[in-house]
C-alpha positions in Angstrom: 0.0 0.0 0.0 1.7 3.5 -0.6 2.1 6.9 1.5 -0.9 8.6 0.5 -0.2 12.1 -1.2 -2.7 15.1 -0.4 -2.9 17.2 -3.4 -4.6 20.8 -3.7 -4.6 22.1 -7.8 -6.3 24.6 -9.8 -6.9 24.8 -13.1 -7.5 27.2 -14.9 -9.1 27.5 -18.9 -11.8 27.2 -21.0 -14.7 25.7 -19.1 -14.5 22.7 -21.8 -10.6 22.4 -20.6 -10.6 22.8 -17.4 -14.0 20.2 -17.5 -12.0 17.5 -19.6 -8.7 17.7 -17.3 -11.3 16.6 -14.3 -12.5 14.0 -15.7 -9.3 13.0 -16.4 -8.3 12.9 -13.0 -11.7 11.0 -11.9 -11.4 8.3 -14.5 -10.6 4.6 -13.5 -8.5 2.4 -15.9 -6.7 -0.9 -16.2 -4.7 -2.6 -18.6 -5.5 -5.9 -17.5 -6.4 -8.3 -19.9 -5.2 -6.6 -23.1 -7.9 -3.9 -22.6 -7.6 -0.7 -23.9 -8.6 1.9 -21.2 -11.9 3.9 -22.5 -11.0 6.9 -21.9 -7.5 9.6 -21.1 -6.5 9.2 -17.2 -3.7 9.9 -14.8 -2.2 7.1 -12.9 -3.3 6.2 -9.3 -5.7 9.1 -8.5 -7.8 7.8 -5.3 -9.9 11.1 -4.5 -10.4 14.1 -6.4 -12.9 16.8 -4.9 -14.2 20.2 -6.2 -13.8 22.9 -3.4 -15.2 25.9 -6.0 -15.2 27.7 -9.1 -14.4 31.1 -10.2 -15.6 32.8 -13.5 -12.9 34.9 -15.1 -13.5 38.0 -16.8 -11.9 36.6 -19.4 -14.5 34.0 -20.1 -12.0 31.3 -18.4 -12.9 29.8 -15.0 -10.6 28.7 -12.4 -11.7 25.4 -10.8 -9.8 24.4 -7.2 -10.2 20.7 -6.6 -8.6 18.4 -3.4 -7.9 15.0 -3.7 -5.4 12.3 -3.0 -3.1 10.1 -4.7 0.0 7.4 -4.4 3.3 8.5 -3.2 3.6 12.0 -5.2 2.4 14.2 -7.5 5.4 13.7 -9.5 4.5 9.5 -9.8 0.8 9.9 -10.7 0.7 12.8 -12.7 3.7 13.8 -14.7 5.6 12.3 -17.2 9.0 12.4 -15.5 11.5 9.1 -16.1 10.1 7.8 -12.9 6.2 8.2 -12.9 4.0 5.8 -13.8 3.0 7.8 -16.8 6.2 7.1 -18.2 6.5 3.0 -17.0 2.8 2.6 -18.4 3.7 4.1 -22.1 6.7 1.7 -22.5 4.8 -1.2 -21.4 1.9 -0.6 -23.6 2.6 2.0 -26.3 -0.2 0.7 -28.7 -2.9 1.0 -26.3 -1.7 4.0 -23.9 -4.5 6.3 -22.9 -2.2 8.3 -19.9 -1.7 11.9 -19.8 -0.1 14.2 -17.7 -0.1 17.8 -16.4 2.0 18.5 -19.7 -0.3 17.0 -22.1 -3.2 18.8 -19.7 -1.1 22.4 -19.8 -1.5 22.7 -23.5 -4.8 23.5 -22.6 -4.8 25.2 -19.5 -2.8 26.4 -16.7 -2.4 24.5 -14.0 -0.8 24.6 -10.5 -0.4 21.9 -7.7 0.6 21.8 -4.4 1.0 18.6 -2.5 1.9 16.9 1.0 3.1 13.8 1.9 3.6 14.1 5.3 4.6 10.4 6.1 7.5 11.4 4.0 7.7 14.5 5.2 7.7 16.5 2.0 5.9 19.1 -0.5 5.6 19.6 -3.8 4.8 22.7 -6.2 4.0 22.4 -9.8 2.9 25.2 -12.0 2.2 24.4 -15.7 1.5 26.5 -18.5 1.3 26.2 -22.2 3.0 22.5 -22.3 6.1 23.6 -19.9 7.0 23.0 -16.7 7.6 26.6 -14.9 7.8 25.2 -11.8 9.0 22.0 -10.4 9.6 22.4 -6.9 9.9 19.9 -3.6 10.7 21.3 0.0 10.6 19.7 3.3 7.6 20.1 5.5 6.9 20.9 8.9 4.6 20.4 11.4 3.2 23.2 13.7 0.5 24.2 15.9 -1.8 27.0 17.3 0.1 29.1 20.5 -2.6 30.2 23.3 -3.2 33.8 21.3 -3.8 31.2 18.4 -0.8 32.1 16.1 0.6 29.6 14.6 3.9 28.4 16.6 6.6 25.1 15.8 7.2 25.6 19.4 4.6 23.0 20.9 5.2 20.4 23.7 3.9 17.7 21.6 3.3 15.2 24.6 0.6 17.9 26.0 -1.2 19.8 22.9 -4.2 18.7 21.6 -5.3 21.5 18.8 -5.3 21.6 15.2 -2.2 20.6 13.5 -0.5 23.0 10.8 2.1 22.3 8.2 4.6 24.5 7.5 6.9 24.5 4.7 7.9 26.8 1.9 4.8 26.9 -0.2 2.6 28.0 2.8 2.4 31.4 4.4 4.0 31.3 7.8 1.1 33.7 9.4 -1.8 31.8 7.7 -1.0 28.2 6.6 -2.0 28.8 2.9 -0.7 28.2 0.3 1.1 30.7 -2.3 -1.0 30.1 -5.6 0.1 32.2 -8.4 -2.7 31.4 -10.6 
């Protein structure tokens, strides 16, 4: 069984785009049997959740989905040498229906953030226009809430019993959130 990975993305394009990236993530597939898969999918996407959607004046709309998958990011949805995207295409190139978040990108612009806290690391993606722009993993933290409730890595850990925050890089130290660009 892997370390599950907690992802938070948004995507952001055409309605249509942005619609048929999430149902790439939501799709099942197998290529037991000598099946083809029926339809484009990452690889080993448990959970994918829609938290909201923003109209853009531009006639785009931003969509900001949560969900979970195996290990990393970086396994299940790009097409590095070492994701699954890439082990899956050599094994069955006449049948491949994988894609990735540079396939996706062509159509949209799309940035993740993920944790993997039994690993104890995070990752930041941002893709645009078929590129990689940012390809980023950091260490992570965890904090908790001091008795004014600001966030404090100084927590006798035998004793507290409040929320947990993590803290790394990609989050802002005074609020926990994330630093989206997009």
């Amino acid at each position: 069984m892997p370390n599950y990975c907690d992802y938070d993305i948004r995507i952001k394009g055409s309605p249509r785009a942005v619609q048929r990236m999430v149902w790439c993530l939501r799709q099942g597939y197998s290529y037991a049997d000598g099946k083809k898969p029926a339809h484009k999918h990452f690889f080993r996407v448990f959970e994918c959740h829609e938290l909201d959607t923003e109209k853009n004046s531009d006639g785009t709309i931003t969509k900001h989905l949560w969900g979970n998958c195996a290990w990393s990011v970086q396994s299940c949805m790009t097409d590095s040498p070492t994701s699954y995207y890439t082990d899956v295409l050599k094994a069955h190139q006449n049948d491949f229906m994988g894609t990735c978040l540079a396939e996706q990108s062509r159509q949209c612009d799309i940035e993740v953030f993920s944790e993997e806290t039994g690993m104890c690391f995070s990752e930041h993606y941002l893709y645009t226009k078929g590129e990689c722009i940012i390809d980023d993993t950091v260490e992570i933290a965890e904090a908790g809430y001091d008795d004014n409730g600001n966030i404090t890595e100084n927590i006798d850990w035998d004793t507290y019993s409040g929320d947990i925050v993590i803290l790394n890089e990609h989050r802002d130290k005074s609020t926990g959130d994330y630093k989206w660009t997009i």
